[in-house]
Each structure stands twice: as C-alpha cells, then as structure tokens.
C-alpha positions as CSV (number, residue, x, y, z in Angstrom):
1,X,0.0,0.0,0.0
2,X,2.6,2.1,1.0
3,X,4.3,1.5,-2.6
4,X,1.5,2.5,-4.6
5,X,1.0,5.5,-2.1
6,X,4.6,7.0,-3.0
7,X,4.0,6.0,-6.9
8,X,0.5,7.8,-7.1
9,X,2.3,10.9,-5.4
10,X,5.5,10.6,-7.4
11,X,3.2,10.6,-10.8
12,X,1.3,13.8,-9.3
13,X,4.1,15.7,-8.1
14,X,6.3,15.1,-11.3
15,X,3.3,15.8,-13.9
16,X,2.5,19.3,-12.0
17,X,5.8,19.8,-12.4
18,X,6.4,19.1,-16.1
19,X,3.2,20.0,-17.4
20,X,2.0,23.8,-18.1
21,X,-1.3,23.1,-17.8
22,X,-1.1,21.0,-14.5
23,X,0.1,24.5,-12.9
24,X,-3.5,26.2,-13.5
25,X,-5.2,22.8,-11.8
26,X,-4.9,22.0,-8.1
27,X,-4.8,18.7,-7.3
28,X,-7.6,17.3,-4.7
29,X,-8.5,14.1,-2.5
30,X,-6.8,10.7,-4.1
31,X,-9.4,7.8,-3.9
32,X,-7.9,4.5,-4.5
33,X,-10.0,1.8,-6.1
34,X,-7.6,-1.2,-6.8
35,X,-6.0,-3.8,-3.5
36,X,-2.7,-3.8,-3.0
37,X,-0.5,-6.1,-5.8
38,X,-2.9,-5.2,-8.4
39,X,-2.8,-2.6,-11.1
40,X,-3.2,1.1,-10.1
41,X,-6.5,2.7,-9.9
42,X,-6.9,5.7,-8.2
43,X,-9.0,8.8,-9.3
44,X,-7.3,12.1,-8.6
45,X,-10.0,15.3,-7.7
46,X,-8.7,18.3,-9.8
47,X,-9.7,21.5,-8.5
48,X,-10.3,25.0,-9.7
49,X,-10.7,23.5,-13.2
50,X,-12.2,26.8,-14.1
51,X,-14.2,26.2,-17.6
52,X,-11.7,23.5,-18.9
53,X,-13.5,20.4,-20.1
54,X,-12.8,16.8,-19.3
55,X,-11.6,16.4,-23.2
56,X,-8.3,19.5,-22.3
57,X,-7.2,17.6,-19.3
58,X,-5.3,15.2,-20.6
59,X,-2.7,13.0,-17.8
60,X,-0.1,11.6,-18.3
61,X,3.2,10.6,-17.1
62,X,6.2,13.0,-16.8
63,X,9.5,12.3,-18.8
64,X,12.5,10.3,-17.3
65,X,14.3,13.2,-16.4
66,X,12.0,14.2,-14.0
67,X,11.6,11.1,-12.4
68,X,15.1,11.0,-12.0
69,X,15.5,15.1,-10.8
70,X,12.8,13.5,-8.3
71,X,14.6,10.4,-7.3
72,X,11.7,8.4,-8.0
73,X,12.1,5.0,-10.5
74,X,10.0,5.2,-13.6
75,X,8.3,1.7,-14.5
C-alpha cells in the first residue's frame, strides 16, 4: 500500500511539475479503487478547473528526467 502511495504521489508531483497546464489545476483528495498487488487505480480530484473540459485535461506521465530530478524509479 505504501508503494502505490509513493508512486501515485510521485506521478502527481512530477506531472504538476512538467506539465503547463497541471500548474492552472490544483490537485484534490486521491481515492484508491484497486487492492494492494494489483494494477493502479486511483482517481485524482482536480480543482479550480475553471471552464476547462474533461476532453483538455489530458494526464499523463512525466518524462524520465524528471523522475530521475525526483529520485523516483519510472516503471
């Protein structure tokens, strides 16, 4: 649990910080939906989307580099 924890955090923190848009978005409660050993799913609230659609947030993951600036593995 703790794991996925620190990967769901490292994916936030390193897409807020590599991403333009993410800096306009504030990030919210994480809810968890999958059991420990099993494929992450989590949903992420976003707040003060303003009047941005679901179809302009678009997630992903950050580049390398910024795992690595982070210390975090990328998977």
């Amino acid at each position: 649990m703790l794991r996925i924890r620190k990967l769901v955090l490292a994916i936030a923190a390193a897409s807020a910080l590599s991403s333009g848009m993410a800096h306009a978005l504030g990030l919210g409660e994480l809810t968890l939906k999958s059991a420990q050993n099993q494929p992450l799913d989590a949903e992420i609230e976003l707040l003060d989307v303003r009047d941005l659609t679901a179809a302009e947030v678009v997630p992903s993951l950050a580049p390398v580099e910024e795992f690595s600036k982070a210390g975090v593995e990328r998977q």
